[in-house]
N, C-alpha and C positions, 0 to 999 in steps of 0.2 A: 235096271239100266233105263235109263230116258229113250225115247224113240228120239233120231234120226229128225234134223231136222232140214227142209229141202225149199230153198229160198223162190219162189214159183216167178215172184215180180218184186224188185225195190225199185224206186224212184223217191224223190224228191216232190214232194206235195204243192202244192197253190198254200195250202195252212200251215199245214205238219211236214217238220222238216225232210223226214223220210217216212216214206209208207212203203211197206213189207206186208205180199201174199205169202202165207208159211204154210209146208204140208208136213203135217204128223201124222206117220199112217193112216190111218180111215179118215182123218181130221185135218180141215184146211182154215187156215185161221187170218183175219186184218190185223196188221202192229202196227203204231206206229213207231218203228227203230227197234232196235235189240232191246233195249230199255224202256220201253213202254208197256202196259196193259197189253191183253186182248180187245181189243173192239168190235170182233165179231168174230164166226164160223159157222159153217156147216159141214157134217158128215157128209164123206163122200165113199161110204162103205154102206152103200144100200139098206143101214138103218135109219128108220126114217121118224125122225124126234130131234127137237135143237137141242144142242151140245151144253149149252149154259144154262144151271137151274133159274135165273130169272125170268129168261125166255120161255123155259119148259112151263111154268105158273102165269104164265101173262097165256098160253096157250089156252090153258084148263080155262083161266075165265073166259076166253073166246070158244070156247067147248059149252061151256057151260049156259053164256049168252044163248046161243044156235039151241043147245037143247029147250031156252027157255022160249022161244020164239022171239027173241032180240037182235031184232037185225039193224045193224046198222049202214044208213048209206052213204055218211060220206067219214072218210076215216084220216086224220093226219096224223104222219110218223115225223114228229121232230129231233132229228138224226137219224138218218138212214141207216148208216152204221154199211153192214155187208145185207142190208135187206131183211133180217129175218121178221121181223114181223111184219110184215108187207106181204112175205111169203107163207106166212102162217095164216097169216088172216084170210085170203083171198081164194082158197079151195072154200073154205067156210062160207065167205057170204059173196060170192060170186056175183052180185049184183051193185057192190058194192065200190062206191067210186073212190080210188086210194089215192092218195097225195102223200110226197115228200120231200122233207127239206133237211139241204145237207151243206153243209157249211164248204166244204171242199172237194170242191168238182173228184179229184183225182178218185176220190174215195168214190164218189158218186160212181163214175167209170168201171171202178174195179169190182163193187156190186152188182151192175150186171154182166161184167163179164167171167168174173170168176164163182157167182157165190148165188145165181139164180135166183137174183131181185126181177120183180114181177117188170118187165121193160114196158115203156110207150107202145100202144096206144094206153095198156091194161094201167099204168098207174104213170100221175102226171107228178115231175119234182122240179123243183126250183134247189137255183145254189144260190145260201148267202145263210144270213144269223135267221133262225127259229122267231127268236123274239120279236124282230123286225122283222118279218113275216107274218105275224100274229098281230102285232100293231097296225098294220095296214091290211091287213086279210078282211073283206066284207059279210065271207060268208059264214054260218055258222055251222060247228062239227057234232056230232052224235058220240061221236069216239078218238080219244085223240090220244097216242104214245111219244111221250117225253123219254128222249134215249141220247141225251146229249152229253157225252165222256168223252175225255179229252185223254191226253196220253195218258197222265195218271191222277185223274178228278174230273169229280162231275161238274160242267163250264157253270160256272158262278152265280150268273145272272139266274139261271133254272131254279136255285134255291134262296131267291131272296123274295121276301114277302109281296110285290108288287106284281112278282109270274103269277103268283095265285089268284090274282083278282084278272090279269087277263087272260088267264086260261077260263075264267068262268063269263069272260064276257063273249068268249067265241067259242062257246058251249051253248047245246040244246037244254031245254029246262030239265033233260032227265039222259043227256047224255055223261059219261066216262070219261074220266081222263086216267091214264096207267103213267108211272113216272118210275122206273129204272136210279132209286136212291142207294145213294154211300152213306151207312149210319150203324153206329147203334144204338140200341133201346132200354132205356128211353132215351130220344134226342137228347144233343144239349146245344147250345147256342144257336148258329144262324139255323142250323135245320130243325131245330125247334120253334125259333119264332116262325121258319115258313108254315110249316106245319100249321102251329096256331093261326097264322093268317088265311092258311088253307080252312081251317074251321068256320073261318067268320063267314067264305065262301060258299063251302058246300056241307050240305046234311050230314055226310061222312065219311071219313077220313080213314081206312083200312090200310097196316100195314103187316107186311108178312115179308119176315126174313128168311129168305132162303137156305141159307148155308147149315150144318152140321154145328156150327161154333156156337156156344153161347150165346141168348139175342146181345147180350150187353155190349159184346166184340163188332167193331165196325166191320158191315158185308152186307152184298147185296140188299137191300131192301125193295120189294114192288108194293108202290103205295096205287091206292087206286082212291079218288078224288069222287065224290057223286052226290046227286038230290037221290038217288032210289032206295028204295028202301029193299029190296029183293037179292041185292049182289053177293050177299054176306051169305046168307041159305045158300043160291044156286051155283057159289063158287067154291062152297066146301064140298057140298055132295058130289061136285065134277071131281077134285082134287081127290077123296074118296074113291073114284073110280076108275081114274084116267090111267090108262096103261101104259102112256108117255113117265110114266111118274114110278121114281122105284116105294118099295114097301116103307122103307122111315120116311117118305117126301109122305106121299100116301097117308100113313099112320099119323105124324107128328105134326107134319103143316097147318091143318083144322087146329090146333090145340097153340099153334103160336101166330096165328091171324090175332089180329087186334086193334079195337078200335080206338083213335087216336081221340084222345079227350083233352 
């Protein structure tokens, strides 16, 4: 039997036609509409780990940074989402100045009101498009999360070959960029040529499918974007250890990382 599901907040969006806070026992979740994706959650059942295995693998390489003495200082989340990596990041590098951008105020609101995004002063956000905030952005990032999903797909522009060269243009010579992909493997059309355009950009191009299914089944993919050559070691041996992470994530992850060629 399904849990129980208990509508906390609906409204009518500035973007998205209806946006829904939903509580499933220990678990509270952003929708947009009945018929929409997840777009976010957090446990509200005092275990303390994100709810969504992409976020739980975007954690481990931030574990794993931290263990390597990889600090990053200035960090942008494009698409806030309900906060979680805002909120992941920020016990880790404590010093570390967060930004974020979110395409629709309402969402923006209900982040930090329902779901423990790190509020002002601690992290500064702008509402409007990512892209156009990147295009005009002056300054350069060390670590940047692309999380831009829309009711039911990743917003368009994220995976067309021309993000990839400005994400490297508002990139440090040896910072990250993590991107929250809908694929199977191996790609095939546009998210293939991005990819490949991602190549021309950066030294390399790691992807790892999260989900249980077969890589070739479209799900979750976190690609991680980079000039360094160390990410690859220090993000298996975290994944290896992370106690966020059940025994097949643990076990099998290391073994379906892959470097995009």
């Amino acid at each position: 039997m399904s849990e129980r599901e208990n509508v906390l907040y609906r409204s009518t969006g500035l973007v998205h036609p209806t946006v829904e806070v939903i509580q499933r026992g220990g678990i509270r979740y952003l929708r947009f509409g009945p018929g929409g994706g997840w777009q976010g959650a957090i446990r509200t059942d005092g275990v303390d780990k994100p709810v969504f295995a992409y976020q739980r693998a975007f954690l481990t390489l931030l574990e794993g940074m931290a263990a390597a003495a990889i600090r990053p200082e200035l960090f942008l989340s494009l698409g806030v989402g309900t906060g979680t990596a805002l909120r992941n990041l920020a016990p880790l590098f404590p010093e570390c100045h967060l930004n974020g951008v979110e395409l629709d105020k309402t969402v923006l609101d209900l982040a930090l009101r329902f779901f423990n995004c790190p509020p002002p002063p601690q992290a500064e956000f702008w509402v409007g498009d990512g892209i156009e905030y990147l295009e005009t952005e002056k300054r350069f990032f060390d670590l940047m999360f692309v999380d831009a999903y829309l009711k039911d797909r990743v917003y368009s522009r994220c995976v067309q070959p021309q993000f990839a060269r400005l994400l490297s243009e508002r990139l440090v010579g040896d910072g990250i960029v993590v991107l929250n992909l809908i694929t199977g493997l191996p790609p095939r059309e546009g998210m293939d040529r991005f990819l490949k355009a991602a190549k021309e950009h950066f030294a390399s191009v790691l992807l790892l499918p999260v989900s249980s299914s077969p890589a070739v089944m479209e799900q979750n993919v976190l690609g991680v974007l980079t000039n360094r050559r160390d990410i690859t070691e220090l993000w298996i041996q975290q994944i290896r250890r992370s106690p966020t992470l059940s025994f097949w994530q643990r076990t099998w992850w290391p073994h379906r990382l892959i470097h995009f060629e």
